[in-house]
LONUPA-214156 format. One record per residue (C-alpha): residue number from 1; residue in three letters; x, y, z. Coordinates in Angstrom, 3 decimals. Layout:
<atoms>
resi|resn|x|y|z
NUM|ALA|X|Y|Z;
...
</atoms>
This chain:
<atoms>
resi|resn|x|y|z
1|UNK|-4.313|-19.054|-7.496;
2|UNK|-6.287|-21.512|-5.533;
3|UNK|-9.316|-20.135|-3.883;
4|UNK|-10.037|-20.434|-0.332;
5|UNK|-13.026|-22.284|-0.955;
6|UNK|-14.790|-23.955|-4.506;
7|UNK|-17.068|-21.422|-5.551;
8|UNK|-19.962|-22.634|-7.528;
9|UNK|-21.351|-21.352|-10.663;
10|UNK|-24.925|-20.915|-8.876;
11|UNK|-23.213|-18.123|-6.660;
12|UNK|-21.295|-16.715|-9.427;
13|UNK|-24.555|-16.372|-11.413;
14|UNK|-25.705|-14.960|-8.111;
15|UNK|-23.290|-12.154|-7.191;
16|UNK|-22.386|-11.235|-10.554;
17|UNK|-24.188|-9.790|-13.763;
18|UNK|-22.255|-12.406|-16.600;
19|UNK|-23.865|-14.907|-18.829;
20|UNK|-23.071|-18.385|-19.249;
21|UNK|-22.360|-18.983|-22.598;
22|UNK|-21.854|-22.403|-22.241;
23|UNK|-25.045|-24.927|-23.409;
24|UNK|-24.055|-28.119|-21.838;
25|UNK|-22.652|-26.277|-18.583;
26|UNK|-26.278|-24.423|-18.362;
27|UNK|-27.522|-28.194|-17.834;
28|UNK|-25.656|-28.832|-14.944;
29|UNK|-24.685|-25.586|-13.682;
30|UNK|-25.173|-26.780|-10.324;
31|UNK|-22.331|-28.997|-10.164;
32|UNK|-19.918|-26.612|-11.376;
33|UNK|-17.076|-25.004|-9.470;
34|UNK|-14.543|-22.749|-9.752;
35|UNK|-11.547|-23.883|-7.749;
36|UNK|-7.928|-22.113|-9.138;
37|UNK|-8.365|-18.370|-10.893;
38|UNK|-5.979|-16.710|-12.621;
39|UNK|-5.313|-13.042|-14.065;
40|UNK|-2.171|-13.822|-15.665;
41|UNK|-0.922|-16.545|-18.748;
42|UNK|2.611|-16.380|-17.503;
43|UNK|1.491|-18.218|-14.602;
44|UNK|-1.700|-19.822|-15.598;
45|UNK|-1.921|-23.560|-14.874;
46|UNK|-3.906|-26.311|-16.395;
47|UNK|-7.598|-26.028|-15.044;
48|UNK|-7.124|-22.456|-13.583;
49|UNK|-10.314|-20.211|-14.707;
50|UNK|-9.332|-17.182|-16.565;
51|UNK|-10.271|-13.648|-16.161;
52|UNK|-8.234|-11.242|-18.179;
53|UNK|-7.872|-7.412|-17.380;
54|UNK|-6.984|-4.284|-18.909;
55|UNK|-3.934|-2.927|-17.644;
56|UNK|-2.087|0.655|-18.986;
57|UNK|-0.567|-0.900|-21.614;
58|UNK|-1.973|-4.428|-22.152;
59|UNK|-5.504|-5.863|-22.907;
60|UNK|-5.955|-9.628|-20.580;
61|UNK|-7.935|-10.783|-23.624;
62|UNK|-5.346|-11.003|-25.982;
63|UNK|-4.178|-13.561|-24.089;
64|UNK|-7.199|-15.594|-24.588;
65|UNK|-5.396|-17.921|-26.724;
66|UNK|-2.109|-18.548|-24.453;
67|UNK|-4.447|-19.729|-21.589;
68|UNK|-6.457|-22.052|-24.051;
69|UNK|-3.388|-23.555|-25.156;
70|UNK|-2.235|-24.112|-21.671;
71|UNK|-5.327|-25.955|-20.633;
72|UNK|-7.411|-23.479|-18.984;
73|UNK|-10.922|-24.443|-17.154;
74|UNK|-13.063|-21.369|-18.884;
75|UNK|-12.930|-17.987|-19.083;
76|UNK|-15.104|-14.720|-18.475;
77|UNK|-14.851|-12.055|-21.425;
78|UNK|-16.199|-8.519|-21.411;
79|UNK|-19.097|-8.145|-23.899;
80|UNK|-17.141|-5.991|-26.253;
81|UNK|-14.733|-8.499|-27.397;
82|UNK|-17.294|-11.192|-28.691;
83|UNK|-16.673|-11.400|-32.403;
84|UNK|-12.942|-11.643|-31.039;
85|UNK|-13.704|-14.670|-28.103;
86|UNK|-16.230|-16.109|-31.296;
87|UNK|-12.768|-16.103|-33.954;
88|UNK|-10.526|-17.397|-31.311;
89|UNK|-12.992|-20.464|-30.317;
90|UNK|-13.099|-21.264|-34.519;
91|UNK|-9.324|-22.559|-34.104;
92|UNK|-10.390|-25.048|-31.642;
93|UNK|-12.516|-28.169|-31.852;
94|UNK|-15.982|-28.093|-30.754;
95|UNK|-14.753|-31.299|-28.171;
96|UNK|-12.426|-28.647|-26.573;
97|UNK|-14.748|-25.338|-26.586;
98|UNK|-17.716|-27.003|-25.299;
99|UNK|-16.517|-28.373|-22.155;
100|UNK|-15.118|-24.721|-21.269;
101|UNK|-16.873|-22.377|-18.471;
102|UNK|-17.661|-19.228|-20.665;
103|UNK|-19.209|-16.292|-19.123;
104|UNK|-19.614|-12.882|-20.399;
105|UNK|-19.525|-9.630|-18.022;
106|UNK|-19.700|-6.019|-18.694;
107|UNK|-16.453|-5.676|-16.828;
108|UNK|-13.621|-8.030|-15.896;
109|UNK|-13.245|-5.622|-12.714;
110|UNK|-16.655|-5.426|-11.575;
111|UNK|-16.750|-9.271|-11.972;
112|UNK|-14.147|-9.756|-9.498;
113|UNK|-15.000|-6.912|-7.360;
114|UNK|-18.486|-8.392|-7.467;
115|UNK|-17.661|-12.166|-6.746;
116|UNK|-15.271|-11.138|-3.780;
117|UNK|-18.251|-9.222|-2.352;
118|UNK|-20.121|-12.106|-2.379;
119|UNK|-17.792|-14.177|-1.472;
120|UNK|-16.665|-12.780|1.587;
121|UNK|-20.091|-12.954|3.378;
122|UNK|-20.136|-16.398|2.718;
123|UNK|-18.028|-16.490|6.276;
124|UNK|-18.038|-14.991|9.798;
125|UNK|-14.483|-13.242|8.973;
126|UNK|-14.038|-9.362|10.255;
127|UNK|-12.340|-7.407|8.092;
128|UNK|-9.482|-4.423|8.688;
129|UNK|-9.272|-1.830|6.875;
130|UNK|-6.437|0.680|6.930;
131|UNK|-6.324|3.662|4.262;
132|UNK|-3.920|6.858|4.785;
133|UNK|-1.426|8.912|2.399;
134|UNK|1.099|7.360|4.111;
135|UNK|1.955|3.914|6.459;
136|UNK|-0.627|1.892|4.820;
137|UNK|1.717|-1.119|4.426;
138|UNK|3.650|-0.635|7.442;
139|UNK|0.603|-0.691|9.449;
140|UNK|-1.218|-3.235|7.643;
141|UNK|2.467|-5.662|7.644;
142|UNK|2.332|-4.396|11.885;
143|UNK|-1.433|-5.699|12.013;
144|UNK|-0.633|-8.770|10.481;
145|UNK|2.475|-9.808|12.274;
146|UNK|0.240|-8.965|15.886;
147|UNK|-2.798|-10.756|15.358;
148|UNK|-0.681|-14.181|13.272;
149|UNK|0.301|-14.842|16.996;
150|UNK|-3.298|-15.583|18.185;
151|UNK|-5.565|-15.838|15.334;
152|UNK|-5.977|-17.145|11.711;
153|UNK|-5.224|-14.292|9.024;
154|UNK|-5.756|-13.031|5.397;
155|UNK|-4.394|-10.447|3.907;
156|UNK|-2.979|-8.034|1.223;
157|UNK|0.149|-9.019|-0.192;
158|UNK|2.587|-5.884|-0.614;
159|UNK|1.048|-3.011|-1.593;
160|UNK|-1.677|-4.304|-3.856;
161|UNK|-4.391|-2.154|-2.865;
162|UNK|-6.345|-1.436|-5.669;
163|UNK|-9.664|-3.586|-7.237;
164|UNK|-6.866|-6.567|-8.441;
165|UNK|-5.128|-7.030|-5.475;
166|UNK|-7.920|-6.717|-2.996;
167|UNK|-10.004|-9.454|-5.108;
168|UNK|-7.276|-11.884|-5.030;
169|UNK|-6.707|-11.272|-1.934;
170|UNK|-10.071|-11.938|-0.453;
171|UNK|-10.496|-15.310|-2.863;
172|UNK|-7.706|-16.966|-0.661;
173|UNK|-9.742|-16.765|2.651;
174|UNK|-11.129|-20.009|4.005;
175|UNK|-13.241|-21.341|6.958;
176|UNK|-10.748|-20.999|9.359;
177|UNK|-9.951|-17.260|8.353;
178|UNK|-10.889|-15.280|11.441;
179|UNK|-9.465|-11.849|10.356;
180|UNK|-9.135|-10.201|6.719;
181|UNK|-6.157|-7.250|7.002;
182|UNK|-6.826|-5.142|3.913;
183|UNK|-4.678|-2.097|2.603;
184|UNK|-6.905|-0.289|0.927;
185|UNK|-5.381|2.522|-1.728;
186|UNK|-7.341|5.069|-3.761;
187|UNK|-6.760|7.648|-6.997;
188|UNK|-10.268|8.881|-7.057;
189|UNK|-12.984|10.522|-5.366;
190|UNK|-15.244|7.347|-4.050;
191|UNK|-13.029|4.244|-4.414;
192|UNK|-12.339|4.117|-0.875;
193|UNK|-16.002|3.715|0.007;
194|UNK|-16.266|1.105|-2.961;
195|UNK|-13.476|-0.632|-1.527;
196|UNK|-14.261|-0.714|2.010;
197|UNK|-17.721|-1.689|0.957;
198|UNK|-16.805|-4.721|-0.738;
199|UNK|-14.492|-5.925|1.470;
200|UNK|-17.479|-5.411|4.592;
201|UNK|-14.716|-3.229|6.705;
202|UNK|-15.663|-3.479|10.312;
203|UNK|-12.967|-2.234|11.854;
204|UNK|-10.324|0.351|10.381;
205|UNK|-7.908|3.343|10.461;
206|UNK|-6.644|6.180|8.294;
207|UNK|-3.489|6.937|9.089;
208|UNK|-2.241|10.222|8.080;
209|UNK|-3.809|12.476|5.075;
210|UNK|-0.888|13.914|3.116;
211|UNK|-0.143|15.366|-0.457;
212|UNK|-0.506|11.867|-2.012;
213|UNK|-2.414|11.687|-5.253;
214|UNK|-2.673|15.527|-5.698;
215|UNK|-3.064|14.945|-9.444;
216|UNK|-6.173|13.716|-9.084;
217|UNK|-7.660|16.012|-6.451;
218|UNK|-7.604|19.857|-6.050;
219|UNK|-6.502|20.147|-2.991;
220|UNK|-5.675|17.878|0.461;
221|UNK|-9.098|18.701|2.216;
222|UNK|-10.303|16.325|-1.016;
223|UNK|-8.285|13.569|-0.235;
224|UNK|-9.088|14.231|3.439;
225|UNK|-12.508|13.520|2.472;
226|UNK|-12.046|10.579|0.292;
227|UNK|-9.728|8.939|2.988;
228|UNK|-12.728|9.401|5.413;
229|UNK|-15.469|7.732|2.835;
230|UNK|-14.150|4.384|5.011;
231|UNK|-16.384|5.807|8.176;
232|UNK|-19.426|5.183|5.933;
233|UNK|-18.861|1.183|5.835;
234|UNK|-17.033|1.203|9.229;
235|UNK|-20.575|3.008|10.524;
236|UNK|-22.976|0.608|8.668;
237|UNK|-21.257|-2.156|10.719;
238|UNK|-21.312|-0.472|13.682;
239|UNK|-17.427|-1.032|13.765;
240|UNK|-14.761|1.522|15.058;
241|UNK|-12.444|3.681|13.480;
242|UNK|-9.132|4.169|14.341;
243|UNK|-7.924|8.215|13.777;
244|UNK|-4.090|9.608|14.296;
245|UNK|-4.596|12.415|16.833;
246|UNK|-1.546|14.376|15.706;
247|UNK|-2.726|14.287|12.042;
248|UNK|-3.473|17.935|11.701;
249|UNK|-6.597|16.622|9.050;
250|UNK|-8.467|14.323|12.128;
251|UNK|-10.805|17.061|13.248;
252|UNK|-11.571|18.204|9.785;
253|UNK|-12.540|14.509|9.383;
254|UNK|-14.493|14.397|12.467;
255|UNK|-16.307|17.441|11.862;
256|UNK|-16.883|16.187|8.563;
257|UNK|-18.945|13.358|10.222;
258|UNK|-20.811|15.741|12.505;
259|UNK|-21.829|17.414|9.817;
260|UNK|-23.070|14.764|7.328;
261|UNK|-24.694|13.224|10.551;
262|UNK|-22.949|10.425|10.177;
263|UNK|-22.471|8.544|13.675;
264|UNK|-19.047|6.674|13.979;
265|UNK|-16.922|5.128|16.770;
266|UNK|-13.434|6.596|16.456;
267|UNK|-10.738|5.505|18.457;
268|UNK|-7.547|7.800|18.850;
269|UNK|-4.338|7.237|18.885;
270|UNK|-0.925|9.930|19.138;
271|UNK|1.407|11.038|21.407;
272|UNK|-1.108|12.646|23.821;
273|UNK|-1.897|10.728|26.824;
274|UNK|-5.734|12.113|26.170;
275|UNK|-5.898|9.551|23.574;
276|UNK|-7.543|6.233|23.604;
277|UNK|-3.986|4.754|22.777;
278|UNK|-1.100|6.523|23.107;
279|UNK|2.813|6.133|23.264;
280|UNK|5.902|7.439|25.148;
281|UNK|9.270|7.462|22.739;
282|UNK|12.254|6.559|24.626;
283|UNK|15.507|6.160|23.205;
284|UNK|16.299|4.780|19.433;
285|UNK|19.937|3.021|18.652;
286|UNK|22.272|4.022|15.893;
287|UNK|19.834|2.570|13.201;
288|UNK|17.168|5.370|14.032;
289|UNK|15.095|2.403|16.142;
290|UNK|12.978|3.498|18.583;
291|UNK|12.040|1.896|21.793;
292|UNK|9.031|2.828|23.251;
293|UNK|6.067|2.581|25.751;
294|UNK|2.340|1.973|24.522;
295|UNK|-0.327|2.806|26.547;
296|UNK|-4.117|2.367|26.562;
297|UNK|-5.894|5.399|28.634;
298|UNK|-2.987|5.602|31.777;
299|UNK|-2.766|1.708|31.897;
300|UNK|0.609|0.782|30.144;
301|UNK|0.547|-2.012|27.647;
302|UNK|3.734|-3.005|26.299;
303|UNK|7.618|-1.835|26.293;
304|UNK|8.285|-2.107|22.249;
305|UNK|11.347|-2.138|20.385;
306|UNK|10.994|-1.260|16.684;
307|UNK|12.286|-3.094|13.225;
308|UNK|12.373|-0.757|11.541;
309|UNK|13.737|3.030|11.858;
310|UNK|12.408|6.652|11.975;
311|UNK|9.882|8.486|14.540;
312|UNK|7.264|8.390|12.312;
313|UNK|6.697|4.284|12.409;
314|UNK|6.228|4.848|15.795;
315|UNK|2.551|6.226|14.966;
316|UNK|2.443|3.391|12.733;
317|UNK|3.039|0.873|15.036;
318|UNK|0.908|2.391|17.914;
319|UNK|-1.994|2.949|15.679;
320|UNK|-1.455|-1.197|14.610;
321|UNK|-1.262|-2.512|18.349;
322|UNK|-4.416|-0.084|18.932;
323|UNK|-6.278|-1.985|16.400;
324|UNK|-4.848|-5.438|17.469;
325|UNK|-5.598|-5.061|21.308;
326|UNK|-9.099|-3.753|20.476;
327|UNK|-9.952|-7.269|18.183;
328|UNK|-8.192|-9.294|21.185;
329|UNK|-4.544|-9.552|21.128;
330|UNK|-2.607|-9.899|24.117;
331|UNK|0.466|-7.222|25.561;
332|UNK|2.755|-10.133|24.514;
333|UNK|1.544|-11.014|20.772;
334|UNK|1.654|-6.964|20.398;
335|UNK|5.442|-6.146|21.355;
336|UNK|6.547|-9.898|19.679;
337|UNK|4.331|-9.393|16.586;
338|UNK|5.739|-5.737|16.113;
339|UNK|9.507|-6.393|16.861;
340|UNK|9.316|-9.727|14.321;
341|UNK|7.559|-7.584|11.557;
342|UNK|10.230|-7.040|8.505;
343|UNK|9.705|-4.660|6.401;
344|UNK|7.966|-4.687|3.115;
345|UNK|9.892|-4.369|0.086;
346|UNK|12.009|-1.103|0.174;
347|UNK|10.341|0.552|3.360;
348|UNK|12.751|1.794|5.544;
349|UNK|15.117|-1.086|5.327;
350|UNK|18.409|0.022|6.754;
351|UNK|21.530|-2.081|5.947;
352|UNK|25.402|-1.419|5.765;
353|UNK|27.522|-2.508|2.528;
354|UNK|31.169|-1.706|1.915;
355|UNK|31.129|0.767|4.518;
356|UNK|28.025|2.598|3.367;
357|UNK|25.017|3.026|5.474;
358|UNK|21.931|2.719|3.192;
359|UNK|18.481|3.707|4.235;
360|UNK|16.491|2.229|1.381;
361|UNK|13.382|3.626|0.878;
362|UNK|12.351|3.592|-2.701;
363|UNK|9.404|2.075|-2.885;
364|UNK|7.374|5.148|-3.542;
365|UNK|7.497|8.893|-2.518;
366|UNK|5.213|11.889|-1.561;
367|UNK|6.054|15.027|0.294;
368|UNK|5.278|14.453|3.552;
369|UNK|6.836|10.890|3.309;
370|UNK|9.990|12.353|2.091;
371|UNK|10.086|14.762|5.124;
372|UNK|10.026|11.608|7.374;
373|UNK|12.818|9.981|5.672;
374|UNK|15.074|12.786|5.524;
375|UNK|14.189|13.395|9.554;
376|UNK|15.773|9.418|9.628;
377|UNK|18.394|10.426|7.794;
378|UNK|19.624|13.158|9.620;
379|UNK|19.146|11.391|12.819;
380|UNK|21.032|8.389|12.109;
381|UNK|23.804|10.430|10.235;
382|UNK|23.748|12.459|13.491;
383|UNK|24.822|9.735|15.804;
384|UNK|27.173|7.715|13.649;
385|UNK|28.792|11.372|13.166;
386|UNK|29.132|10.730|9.377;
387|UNK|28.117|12.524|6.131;
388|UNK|24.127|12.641|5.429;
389|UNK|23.876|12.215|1.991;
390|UNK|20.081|12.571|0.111;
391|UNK|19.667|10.774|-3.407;
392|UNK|16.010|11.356|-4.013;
393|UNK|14.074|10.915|-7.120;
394|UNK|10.472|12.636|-8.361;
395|UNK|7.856|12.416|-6.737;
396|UNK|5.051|11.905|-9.028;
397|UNK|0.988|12.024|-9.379;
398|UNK|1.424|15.715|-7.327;
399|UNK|-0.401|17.656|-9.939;
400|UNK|0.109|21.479|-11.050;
401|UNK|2.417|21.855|-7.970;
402|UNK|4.996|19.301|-8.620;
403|UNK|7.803|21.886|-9.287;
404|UNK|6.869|23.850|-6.259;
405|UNK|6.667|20.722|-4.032;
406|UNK|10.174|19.324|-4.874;
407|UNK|11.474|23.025|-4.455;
408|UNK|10.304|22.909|-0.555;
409|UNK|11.562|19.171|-0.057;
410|UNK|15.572|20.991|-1.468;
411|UNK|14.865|23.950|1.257;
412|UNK|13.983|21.016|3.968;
413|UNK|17.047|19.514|2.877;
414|UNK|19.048|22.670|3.492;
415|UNK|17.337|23.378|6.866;
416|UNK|18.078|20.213|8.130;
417|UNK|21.790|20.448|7.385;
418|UNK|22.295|17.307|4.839;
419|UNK|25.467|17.354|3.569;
420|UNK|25.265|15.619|0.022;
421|UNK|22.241|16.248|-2.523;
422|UNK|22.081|13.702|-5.307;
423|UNK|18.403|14.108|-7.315;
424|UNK|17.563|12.005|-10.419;
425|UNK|14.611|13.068|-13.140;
426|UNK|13.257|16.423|-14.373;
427|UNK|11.289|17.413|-11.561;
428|UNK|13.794|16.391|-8.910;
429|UNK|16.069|18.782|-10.442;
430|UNK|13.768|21.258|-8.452;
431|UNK|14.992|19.773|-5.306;
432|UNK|18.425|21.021|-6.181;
433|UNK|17.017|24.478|-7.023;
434|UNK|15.037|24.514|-3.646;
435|UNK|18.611|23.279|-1.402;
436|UNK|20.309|25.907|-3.435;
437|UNK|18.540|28.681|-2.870;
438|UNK|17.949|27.457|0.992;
439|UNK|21.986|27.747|1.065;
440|UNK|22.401|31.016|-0.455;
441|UNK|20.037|32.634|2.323;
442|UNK|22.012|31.196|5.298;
443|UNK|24.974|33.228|5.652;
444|UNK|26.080|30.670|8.314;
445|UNK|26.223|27.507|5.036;
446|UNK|29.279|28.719|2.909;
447|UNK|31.701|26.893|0.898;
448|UNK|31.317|24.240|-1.942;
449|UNK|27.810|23.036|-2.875;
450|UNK|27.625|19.444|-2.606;
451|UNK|24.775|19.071|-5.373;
452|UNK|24.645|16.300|-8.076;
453|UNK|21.653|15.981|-10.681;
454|UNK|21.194|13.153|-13.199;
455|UNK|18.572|11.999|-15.574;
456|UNK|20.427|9.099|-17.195;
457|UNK|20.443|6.137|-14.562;
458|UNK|23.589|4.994|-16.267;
459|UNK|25.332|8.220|-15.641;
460|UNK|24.385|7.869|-12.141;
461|UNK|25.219|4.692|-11.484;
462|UNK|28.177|5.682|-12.965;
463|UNK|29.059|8.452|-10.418;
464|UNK|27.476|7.536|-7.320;
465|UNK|30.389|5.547|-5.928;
466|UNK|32.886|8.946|-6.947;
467|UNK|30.361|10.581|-5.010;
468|UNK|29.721|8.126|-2.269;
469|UNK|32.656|7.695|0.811;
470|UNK|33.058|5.001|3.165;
471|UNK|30.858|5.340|6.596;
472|UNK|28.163|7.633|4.393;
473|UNK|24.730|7.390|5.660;
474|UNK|22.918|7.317|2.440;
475|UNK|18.988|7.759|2.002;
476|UNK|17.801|6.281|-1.391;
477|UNK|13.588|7.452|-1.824;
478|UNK|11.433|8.183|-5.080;
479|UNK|8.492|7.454|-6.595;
480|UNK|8.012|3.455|-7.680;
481|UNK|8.352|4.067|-11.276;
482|UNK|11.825|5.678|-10.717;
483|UNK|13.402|2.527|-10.147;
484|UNK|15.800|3.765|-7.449;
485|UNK|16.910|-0.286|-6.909;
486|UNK|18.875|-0.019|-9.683;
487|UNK|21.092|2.293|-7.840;
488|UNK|21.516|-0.258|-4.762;
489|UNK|21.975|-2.895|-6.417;
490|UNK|24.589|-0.883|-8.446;
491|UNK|26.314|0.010|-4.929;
</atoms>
């Protein structure tokens, strides 16, 4: 990855707690730079510096030797693997190992997270943040889209929005970089403050609070909390915050700040024509697009017409054009930046094949985003008068209450009247319980039980097109590591 700008060794020594391990370097330290970095051997190129990381199952320095081989510039280790770094640098000539950039760290992470941080203030840039248990990426890819009309962007690619990600991220930003767009994700008490403080968020949003990330918190007031931790940056800078009206958690997060004493600028946005920024719904086409009106105070804005389907995107997109026509964007870059966004991996992305609707969203799963999909599903079902059919997956990092969560999404099901209920996994086999026993109490929903369970993907793959009839409106959502593509690409 080439870096926005050479970054010298003087500010790395600067920003950052390594070591230079490199005698001839430490001579002339001031005419070294750092101009291509690299986390990864499979794409490491021939003068790229190297900074390996620990992943769940891997260790970056065991592939040391790989990016040696393929000509790397240096590398930074962490300061328990230096009898390993010392045996590695035996099998090489000292002509070779002393013209490398060494540097030793305590972390790999805080390294990056470190230089970034420095790295970042090195320009006049204003920084976005946008946090939330759900629409992150939606809003962020909305954000983006708006202010690429009228400005010079960064941002975070997909949905990297964890210390990796949001480091490689910022290295890419240059002079002419007026606005950094950051998604910023969390799994623990504190990271979103880290984050946001790193970064130097200025401006940002949170929006919705949800039962995301359960496992690691006891209960949603927590992640309500650690969602808010943004404010504190946000309110150093003397930015604005951007807050989702309707979110049943916004006043506990604005009481929160009264009572910490913590002064912030928040900016609403919702349905409510109270609000800073609010939006009228009109009608939505037989994809489960909305069109609708976006106002700021009584003033309207913009007529928009959404990419992508399902009521809740409006909020999405409302709460991105709020954000956008605060830092400067015009009526027009809003409604054309919005309309040409195109959605990010699996989000929502509606398309027909062999007769079947699909509504793909499997690129991750939580209750509350499940909800919203189904709602799409039943709508769009609805008006092309054909067979809703649900194949959902687990839904994962949800704690002690996994079972009982699944159970409620299967009674949801049943409520809203979908017709075919295809789960995949152990705890989505709770989702069949929940739709069954949702059934059994409604004396009106008699007759066969339209329920299919699988935890082999080959057996469903299998199935799914016995199951599956032409002009089906099909809704395909789990968590990431259920790999619920496998299944469209299978169709």
């Amino acid at each position: 990855m080439k870096t926005g700008k050479r970054i010298c060794l003087e500010s790395i020594l600067k920003h950052t707690d390594v070591k230079i391990l490199s005698p001839e370097i430490i001579e002339h330290r001031e005419n070294i730079f750092i101009e291509t970095l690299s986390t990864d051997t499979r794409t490491i190129e021939k003068g790229d510096f190297f900074v390996p990381v620990r992943g769940d199952n891997f260790d970056g320095h065991d592939f040391i030797p790989e990016a040696l081989n393929k000509g790397c510039r240096g590398f930074v280790f962490e300061k328990e693997n230096e009898k390993k770094i010392e045996n590695y640098l035996k099998k090489y000539s000292k002509e070779k190992t002393r013209k490398l950039l060494l540097l030793k760290s305590s972390s790999n992470i805080s390294f990056l997270l470190d230089l970034c941080a420095g790295y970042i203030r090195d320009f006049t840039v204003k920084t976005i943040g946008i946090t939330g248990s759900a629409g992150k990426t939606t809003t962020k890819e909305f954000i983006a889209s708006i202010m690429a009309q009228d400005f010079k962007i960064a941002l975070t690619q997909k949905n990297y929005n964890t210390e990796l990600g949001l480091s490689k991220a910022v290295l890419e930003i240059d002079g002419q970089t007026q606005f950094f767009i950051a998604e910023i994700g969390m799994r623990a008490k504190g990271q979103v403050k880290k984050l946001s403080g790193i970064i130097n968020v200025s401006t940002g949003a949170i929006t919705s609070v949800g039962k995301a990330h359960l496992e690691f918190f006891n209960d949603v007031s927590q992640i309500a909390l650690a969602k808010a931790e943004i404010a504190d940056i946000i309110s150093s800078n003397n930015g604005v915050l951007f807050l989702n009206s309707d979110d049943k958690w916004t006043q506990f997060i604005i009481k929160h700040f009264w009572d910490k004493k913590l002064e912030v600028n928040i900016k609403k946005f919702g349905r409510s024509s109270e609000n800073d920024f609010s939006f009228i719904e009109k009608s939505a086409d037989s994809y489960g697009r909305y069109v609708f009106d976006l106002y700021k105070g009584s003033k309207k804005i913009s007529e928009i017409k959404m990419p992508v389907p399902g009521f809740h995107n409006i909020y999405n997109a409302c709460c991105a054009a709020a954000i956008s026509f605060y830092l400067g964007a015009s009526a027009k870059s809003i409604a054309k930046g919005i309309e040409a966004t195109v959605p990010e991996g699996s989000r929502m992305r509606v398309f027909s094949k062999e007769g079947i609707i699909i509504i793909d969203d499997c690129y991750n799963a939580s209750p509350d985003s499940m909800k919203c999909a189904i709602d799409t599903l039943k709508m769009v079902a609805g008006k092309k008068k054909a067979r809703s059919v649900a194949l959902l997956a687990d839904m994962l990092e949800l704690g002690p209450d996994s079972k009982k969560l699944h159970f409620e999404i299967g009674r949801y099901l049943a409520n809203n009247d979908i017709n075919i209920i295809i789960s995949y996994g152990k705890l989505a086999e709770n989702i069949c319980l929940g739709y069954e026993q949702a059934l059994s109490e409604d004396k009106r929903k008699t007759g066969k039980k339209n329920i299919y369970h699988f935890n082999d993907m080959k057996k469903l793959c299998g199935q799914i097109c016995k199951i599956l009839k032409k002009e089906d409106v099909v809704l395909i959502k789990g968590s990431r590591a259920n790999s619920l593509e496998n299944v469209i690409e299978y169709i």
